[in-house]
OpenMM code with the backbone's topology and positions (N, CA, C; nanometers):
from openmm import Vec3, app, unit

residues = "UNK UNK UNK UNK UNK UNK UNK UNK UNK UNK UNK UNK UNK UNK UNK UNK UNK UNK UNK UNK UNK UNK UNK UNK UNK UNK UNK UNK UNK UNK UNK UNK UNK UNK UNK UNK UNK UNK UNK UNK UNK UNK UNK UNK UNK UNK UNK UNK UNK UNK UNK UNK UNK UNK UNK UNK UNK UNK UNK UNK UNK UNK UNK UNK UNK UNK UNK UNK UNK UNK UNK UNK UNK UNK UNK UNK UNK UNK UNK UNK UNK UNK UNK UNK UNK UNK UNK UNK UNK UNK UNK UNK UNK UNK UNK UNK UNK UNK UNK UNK UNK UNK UNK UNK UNK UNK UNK UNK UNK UNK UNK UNK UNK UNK UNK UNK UNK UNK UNK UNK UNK UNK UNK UNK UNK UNK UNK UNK UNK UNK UNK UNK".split()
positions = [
    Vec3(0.8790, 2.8767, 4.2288),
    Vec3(0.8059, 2.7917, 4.1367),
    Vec3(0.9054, 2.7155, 4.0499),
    Vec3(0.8809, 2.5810, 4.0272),
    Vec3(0.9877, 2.4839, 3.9995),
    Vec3(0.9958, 2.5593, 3.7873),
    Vec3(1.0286, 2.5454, 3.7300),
    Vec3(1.0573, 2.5239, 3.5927),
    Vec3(1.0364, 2.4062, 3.5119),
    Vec3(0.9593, 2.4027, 3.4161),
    Vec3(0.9478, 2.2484, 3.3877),
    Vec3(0.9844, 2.2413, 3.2478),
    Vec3(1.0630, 2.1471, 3.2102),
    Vec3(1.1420, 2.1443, 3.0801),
    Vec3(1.0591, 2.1047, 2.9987),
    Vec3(0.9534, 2.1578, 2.8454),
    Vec3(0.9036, 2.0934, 2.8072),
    Vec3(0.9465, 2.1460, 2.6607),
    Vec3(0.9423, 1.9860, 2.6193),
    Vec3(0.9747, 2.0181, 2.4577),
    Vec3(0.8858, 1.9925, 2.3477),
    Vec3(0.8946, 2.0458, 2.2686),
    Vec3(0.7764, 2.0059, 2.1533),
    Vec3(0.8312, 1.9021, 2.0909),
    Vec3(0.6936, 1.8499, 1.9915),
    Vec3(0.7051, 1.7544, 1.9377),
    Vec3(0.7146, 1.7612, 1.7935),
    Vec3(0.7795, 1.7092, 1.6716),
    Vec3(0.7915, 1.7603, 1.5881),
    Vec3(0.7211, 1.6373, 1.5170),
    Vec3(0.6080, 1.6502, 1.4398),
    Vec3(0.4597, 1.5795, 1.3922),
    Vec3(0.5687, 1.5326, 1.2932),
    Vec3(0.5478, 1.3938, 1.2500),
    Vec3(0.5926, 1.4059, 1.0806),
    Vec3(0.4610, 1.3515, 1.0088),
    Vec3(0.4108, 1.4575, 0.9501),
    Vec3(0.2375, 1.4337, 0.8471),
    Vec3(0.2507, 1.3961, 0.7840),
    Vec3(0.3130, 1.3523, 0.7067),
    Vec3(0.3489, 1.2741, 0.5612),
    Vec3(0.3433, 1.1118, 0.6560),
    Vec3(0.3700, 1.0926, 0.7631),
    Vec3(0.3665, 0.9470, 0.7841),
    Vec3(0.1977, 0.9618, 0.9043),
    Vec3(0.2297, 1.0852, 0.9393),
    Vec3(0.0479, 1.0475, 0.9949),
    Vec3(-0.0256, 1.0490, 0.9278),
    Vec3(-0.0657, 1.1205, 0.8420),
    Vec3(-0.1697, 1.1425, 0.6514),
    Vec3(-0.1148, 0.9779, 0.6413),
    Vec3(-0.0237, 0.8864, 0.6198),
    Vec3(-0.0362, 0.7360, 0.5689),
    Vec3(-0.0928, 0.6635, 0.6188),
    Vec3(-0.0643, 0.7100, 0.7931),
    Vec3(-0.1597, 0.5788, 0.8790),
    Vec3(-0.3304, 0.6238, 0.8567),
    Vec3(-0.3266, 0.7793, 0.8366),
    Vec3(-0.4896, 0.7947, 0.8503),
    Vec3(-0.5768, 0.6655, 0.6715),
    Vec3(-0.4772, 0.7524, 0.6053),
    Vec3(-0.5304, 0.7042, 0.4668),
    Vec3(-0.5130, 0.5076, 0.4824),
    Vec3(-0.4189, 0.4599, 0.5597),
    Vec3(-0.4519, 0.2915, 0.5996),
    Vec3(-0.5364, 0.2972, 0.6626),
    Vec3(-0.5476, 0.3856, 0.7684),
    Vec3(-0.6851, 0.3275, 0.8424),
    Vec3(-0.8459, 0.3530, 0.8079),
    Vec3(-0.8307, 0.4496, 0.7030),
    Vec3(-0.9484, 0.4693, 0.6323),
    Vec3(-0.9849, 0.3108, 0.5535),
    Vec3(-0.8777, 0.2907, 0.4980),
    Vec3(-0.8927, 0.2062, 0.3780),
    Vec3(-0.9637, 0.0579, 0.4124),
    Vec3(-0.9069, 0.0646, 0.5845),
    Vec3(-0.9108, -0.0608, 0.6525),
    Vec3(-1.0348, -0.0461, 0.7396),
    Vec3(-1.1195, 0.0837, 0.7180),
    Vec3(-1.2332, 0.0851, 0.7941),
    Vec3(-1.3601, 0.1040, 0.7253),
    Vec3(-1.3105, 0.1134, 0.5970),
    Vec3(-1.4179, 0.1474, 0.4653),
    Vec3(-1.5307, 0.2716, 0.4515),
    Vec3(-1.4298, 0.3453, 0.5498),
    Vec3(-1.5189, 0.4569, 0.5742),
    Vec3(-1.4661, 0.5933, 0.4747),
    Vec3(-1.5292, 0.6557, 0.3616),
    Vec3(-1.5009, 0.7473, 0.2824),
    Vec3(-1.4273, 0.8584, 0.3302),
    Vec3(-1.4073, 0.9048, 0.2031),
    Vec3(-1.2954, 1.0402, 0.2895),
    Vec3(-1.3803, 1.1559, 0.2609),
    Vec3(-1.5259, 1.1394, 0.2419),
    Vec3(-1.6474, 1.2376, 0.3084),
    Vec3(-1.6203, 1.2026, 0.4191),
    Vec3(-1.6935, 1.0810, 0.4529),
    Vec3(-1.7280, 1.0789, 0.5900),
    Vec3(-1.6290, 1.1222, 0.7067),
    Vec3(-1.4813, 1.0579, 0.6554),
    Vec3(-1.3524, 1.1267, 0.7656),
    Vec3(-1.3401, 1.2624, 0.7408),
    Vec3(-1.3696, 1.3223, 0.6455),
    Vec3(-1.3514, 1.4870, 0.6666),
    Vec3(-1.4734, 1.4981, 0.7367),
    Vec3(-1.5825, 1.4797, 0.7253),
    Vec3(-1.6883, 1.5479, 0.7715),
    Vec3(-1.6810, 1.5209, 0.9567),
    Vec3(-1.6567, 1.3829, 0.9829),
    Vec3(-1.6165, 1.3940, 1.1333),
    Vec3(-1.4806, 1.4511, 1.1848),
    Vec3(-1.4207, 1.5248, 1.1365),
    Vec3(-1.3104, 1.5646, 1.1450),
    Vec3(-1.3524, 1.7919, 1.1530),
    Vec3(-1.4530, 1.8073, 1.1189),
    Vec3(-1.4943, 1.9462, 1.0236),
    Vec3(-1.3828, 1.9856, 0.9262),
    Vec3(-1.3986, 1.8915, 0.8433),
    Vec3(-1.3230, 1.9794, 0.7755),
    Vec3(-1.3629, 1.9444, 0.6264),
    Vec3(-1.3502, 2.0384, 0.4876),
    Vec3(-1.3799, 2.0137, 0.3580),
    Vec3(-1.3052, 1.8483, 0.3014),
    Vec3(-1.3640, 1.8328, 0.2551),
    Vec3(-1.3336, 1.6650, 0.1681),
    Vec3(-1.1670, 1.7308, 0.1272),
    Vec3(-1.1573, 1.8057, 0.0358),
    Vec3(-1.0085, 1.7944, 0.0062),
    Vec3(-0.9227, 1.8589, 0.0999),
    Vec3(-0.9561, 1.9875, 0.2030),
    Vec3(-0.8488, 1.9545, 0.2977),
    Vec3(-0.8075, 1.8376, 0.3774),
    Vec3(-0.9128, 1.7281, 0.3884),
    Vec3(-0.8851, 1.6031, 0.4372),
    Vec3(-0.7741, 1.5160, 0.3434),
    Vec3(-0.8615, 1.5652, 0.1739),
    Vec3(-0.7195, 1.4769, 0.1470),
    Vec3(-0.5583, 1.4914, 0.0965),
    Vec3(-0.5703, 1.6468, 0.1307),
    Vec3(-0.3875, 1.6904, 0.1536),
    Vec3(-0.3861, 1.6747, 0.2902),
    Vec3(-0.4436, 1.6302, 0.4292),
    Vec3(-0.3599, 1.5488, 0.5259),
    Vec3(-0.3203, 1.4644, 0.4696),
    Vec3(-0.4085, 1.3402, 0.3923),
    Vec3(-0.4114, 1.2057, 0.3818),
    Vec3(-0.2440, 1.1650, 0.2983),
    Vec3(-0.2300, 1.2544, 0.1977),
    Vec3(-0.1365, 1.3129, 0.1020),
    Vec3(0.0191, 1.3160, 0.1495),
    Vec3(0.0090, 1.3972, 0.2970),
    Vec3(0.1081, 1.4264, 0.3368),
    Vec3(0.1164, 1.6023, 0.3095),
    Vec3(0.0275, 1.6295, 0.2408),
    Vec3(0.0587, 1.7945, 0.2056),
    Vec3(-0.0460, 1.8970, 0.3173),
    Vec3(-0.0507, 1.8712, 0.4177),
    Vec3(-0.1269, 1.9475, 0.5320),
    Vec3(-0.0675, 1.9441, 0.6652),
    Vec3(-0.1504, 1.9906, 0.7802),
    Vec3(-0.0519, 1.9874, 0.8886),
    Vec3(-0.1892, 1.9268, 0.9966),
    Vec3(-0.0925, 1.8271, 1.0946),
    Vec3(-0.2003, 1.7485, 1.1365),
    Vec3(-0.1753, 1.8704, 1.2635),
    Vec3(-0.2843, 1.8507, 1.3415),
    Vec3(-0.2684, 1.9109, 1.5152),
    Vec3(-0.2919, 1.7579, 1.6147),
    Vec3(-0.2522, 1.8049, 1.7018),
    Vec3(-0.3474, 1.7009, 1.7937),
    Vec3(-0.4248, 1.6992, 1.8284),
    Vec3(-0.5204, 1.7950, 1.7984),
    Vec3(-0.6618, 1.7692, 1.8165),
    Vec3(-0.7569, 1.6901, 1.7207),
    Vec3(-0.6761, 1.7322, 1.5669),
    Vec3(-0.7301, 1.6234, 1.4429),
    Vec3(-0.6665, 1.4603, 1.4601),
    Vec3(-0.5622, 1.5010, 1.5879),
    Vec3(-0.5211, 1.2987, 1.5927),
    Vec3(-0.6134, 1.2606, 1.6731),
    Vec3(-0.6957, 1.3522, 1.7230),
    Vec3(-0.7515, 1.2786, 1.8561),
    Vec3(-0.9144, 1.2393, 1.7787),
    Vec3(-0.9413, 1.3254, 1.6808),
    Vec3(-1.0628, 1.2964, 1.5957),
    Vec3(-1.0519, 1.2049, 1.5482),
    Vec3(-0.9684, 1.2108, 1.4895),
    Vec3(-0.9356, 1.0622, 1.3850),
    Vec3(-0.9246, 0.9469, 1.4652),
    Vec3(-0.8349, 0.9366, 1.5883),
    Vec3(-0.8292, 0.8247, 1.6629),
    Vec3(-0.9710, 0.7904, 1.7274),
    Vec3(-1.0371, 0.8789, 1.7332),
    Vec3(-1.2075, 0.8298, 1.7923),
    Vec3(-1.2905, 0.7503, 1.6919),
    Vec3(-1.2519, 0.8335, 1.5189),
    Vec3(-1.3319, 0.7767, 1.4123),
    Vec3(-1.2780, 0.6039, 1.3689),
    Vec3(-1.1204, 0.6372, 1.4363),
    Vec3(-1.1055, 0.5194, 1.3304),
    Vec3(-1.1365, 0.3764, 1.4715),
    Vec3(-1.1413, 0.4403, 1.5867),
    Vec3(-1.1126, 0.3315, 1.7161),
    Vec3(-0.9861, 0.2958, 1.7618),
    Vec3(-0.9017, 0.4113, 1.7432),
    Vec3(-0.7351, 0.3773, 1.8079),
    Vec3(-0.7059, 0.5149, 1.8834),
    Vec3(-0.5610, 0.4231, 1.9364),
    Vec3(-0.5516, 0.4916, 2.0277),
    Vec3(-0.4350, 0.6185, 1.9604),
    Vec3(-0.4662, 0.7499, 2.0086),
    Vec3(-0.4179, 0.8558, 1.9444),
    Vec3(-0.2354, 0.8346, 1.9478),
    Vec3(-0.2156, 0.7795, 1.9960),
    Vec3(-0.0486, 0.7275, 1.9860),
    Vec3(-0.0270, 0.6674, 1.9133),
    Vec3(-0.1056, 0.5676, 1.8666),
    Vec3(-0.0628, 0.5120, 1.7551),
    Vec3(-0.0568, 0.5985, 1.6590),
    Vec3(-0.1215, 0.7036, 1.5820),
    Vec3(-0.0686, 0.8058, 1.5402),
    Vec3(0.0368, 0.8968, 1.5290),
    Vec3(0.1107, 0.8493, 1.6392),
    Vec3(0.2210, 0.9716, 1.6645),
    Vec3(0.3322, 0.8766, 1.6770),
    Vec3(0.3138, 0.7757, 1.7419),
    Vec3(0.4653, 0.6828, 1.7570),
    Vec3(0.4582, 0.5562, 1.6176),
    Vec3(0.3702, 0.5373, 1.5162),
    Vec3(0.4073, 0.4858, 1.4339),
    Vec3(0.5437, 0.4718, 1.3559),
    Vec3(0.6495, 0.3447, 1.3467),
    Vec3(0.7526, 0.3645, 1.3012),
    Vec3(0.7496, 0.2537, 1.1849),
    Vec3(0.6813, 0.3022, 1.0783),
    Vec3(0.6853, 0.1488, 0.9976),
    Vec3(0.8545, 0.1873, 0.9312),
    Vec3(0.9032, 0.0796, 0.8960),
    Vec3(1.0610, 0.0892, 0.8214),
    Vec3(1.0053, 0.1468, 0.7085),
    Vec3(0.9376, 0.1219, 0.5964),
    Vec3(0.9026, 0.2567, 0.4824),
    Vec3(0.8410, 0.2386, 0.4131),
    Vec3(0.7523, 0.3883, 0.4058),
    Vec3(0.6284, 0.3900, 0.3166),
    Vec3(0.6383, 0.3612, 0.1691),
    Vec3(0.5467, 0.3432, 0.0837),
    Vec3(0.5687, 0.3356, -0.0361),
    Vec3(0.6734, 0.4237, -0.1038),
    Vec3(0.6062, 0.5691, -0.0803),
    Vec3(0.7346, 0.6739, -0.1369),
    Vec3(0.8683, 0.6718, -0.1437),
    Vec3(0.9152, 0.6033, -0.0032),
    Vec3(1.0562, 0.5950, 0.0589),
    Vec3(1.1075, 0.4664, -0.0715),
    Vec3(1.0426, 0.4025, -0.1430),
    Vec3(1.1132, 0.2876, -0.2543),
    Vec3(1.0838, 0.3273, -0.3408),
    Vec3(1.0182, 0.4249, -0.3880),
    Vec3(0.9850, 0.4176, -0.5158),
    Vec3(1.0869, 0.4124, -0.6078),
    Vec3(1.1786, 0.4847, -0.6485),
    Vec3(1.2684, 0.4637, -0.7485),
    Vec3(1.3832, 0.3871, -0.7015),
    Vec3(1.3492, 0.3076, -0.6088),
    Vec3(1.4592, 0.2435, -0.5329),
    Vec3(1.4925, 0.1013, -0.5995),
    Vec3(1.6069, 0.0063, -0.6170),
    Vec3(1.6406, -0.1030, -0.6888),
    Vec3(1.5786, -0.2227, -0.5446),
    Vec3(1.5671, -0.3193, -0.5542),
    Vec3(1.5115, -0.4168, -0.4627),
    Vec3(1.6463, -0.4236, -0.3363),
    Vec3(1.7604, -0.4237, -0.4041),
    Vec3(1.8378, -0.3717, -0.2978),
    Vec3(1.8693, -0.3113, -0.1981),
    Vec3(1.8265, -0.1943, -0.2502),
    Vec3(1.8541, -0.0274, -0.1638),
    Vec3(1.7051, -0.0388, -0.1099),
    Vec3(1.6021, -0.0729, -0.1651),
    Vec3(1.4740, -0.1037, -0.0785),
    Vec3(1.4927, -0.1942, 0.0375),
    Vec3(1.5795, -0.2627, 0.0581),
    Vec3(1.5321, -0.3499, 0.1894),
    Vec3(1.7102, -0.3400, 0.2709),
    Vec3(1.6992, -0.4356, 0.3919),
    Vec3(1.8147, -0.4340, 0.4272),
    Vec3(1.9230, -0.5999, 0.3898),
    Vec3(1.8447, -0.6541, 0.3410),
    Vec3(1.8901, -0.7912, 0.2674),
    Vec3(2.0607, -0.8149, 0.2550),
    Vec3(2.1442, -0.7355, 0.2192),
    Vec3(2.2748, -0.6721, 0.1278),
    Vec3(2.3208, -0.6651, 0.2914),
    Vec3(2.3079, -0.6393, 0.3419),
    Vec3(2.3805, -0.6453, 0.5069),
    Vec3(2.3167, -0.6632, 0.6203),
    Vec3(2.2353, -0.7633, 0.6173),
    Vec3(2.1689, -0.8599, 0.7136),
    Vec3(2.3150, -0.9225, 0.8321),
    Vec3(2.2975, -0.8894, 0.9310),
    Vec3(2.3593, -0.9217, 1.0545),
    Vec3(2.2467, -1.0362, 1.1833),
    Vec3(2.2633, -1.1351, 1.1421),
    Vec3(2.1859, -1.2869, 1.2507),
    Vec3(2.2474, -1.2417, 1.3804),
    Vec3(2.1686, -1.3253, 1.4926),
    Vec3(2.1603, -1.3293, 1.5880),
    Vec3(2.3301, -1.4407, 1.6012),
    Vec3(2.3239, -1.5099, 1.5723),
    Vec3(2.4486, -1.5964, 1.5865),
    Vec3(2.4397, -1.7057, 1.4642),
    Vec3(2.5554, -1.7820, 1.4646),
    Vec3(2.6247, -1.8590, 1.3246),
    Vec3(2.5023, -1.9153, 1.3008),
    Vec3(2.4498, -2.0160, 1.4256),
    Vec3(2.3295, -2.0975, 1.3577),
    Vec3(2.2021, -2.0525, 1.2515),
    Vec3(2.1614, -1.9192, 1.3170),
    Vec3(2.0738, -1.8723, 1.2851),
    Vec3(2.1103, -1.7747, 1.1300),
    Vec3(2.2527, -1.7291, 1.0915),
    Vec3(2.3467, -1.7207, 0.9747),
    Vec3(2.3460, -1.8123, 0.8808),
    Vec3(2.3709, -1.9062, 0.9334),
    Vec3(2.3338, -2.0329, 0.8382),
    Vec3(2.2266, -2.0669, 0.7985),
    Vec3(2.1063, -2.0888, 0.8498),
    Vec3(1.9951, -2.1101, 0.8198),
    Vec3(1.9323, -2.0296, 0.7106),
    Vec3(1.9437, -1.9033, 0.7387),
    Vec3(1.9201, -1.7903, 0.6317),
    Vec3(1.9910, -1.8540, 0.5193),
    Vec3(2.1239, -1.8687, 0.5423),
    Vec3(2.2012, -1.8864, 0.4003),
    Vec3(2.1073, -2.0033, 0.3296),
    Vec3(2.0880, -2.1049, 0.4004),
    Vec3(2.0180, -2.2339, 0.3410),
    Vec3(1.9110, -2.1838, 0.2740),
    Vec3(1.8160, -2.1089, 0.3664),
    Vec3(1.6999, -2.0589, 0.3187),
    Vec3(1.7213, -1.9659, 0.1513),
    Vec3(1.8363, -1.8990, 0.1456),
    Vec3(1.8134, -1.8241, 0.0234),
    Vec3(1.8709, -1.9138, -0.0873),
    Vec3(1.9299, -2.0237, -0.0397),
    Vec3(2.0197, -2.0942, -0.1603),
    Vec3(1.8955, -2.1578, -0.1979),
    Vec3(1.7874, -2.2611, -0.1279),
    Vec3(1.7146, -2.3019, -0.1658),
    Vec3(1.5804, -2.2148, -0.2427),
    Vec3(1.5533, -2.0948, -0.2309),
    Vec3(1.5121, -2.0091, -0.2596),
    Vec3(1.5392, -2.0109, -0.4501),
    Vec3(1.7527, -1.9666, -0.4423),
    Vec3(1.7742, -1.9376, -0.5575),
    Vec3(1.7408, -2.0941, -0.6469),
    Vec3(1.7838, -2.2017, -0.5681),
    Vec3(1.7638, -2.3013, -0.6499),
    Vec3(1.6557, -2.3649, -0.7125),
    Vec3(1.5468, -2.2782, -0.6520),
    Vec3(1.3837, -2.3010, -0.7004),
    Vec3(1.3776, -2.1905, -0.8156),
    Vec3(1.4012, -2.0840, -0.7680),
    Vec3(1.4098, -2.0089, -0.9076),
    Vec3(1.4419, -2.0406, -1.0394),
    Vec3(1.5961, -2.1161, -1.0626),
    Vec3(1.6407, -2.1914, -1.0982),
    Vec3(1.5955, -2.3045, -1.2156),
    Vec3(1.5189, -2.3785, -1.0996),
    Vec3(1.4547, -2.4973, -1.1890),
    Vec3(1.3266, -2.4609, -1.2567),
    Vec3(1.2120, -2.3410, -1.1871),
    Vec3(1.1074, -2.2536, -1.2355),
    Vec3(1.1871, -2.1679, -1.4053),
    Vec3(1.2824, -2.1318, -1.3845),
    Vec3(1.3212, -2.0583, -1.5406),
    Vec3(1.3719, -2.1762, -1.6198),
    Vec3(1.4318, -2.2917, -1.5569),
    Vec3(1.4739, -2.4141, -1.6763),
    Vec3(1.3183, -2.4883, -1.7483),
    Vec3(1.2254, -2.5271, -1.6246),
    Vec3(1.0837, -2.4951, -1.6873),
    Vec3(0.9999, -2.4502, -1.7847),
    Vec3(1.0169, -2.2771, -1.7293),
    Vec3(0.9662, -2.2116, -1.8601),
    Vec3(1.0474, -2.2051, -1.9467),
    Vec3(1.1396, -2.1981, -1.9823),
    Vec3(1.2435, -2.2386, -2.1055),
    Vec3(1.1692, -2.3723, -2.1808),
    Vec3(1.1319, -2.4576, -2.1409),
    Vec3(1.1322, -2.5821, -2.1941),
    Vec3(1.0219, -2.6092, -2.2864),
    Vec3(0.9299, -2.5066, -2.2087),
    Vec3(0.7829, -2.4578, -2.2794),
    Vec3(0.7635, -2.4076, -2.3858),
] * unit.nanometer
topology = app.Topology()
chain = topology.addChain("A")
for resn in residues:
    res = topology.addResidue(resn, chain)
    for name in ("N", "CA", "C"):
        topology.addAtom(name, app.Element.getBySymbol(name[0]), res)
């Protein structure tokens, strides 16, 4: 009998509890109603939603029926970062802006244009309100 290599998967709930709680938000459906199609009490639903519970795959597969997606999207969601991940973060360290790498010079340049004109609107918007 052959051996078959199988590995587990390691859930991260703190980012599945985010997509459930977006897709609630985006389906206007209460977090009665998603606990209750789910069986489960209103507030264990909302320490999934939280990040403070533990999803199974059988609650991705509920949820993916309630909300109309497909249960992967649940599991392979990779947004770059949730609210939490910036919170005390400077606008800097929040994004990747500070070491942006273009496709090639042209497309380097353009950006550059784009932010100079950017700063230079800023610029004339604070000489503006100054004047006021």
């Amino acid at each position: 009998m052959e051996e078959k290599n199988l590995q587990s998967i390691e859930l991260d709930h703190k980012k599945i509890g985010f997509e459930f709680y977006l897709n609630r938000q985006n389906s206007d459906l209460t977090t009665e109603e998603i606990a209750e199609g789910l069986n489960l009490k209103k507030e264990e639903y909302e320490n999934l939603e939280n990040g403070n519970g533990k999803f199974t795959i059988e609650l991705i597969k509920k949820g993916a029926k309630l909300f109309n997606k497909d249960p992967l999207h649940f599991l392979s969601h990779t947004s770059s970062h949730n609210f939490s991940d910036i919170e005390n973060s400077t606008i800097l360290n929040a994004s990747t802006f500070h070491t942006f790498i273009g496709v090639n010079e042209k497309q380097n340049d353009a950006i550059l244009k784009l932010i100079n004109s950017v700063t230079d609107m800023n610029k004339k918007i604070f000489e503006i309100i100054e004047q006021k």
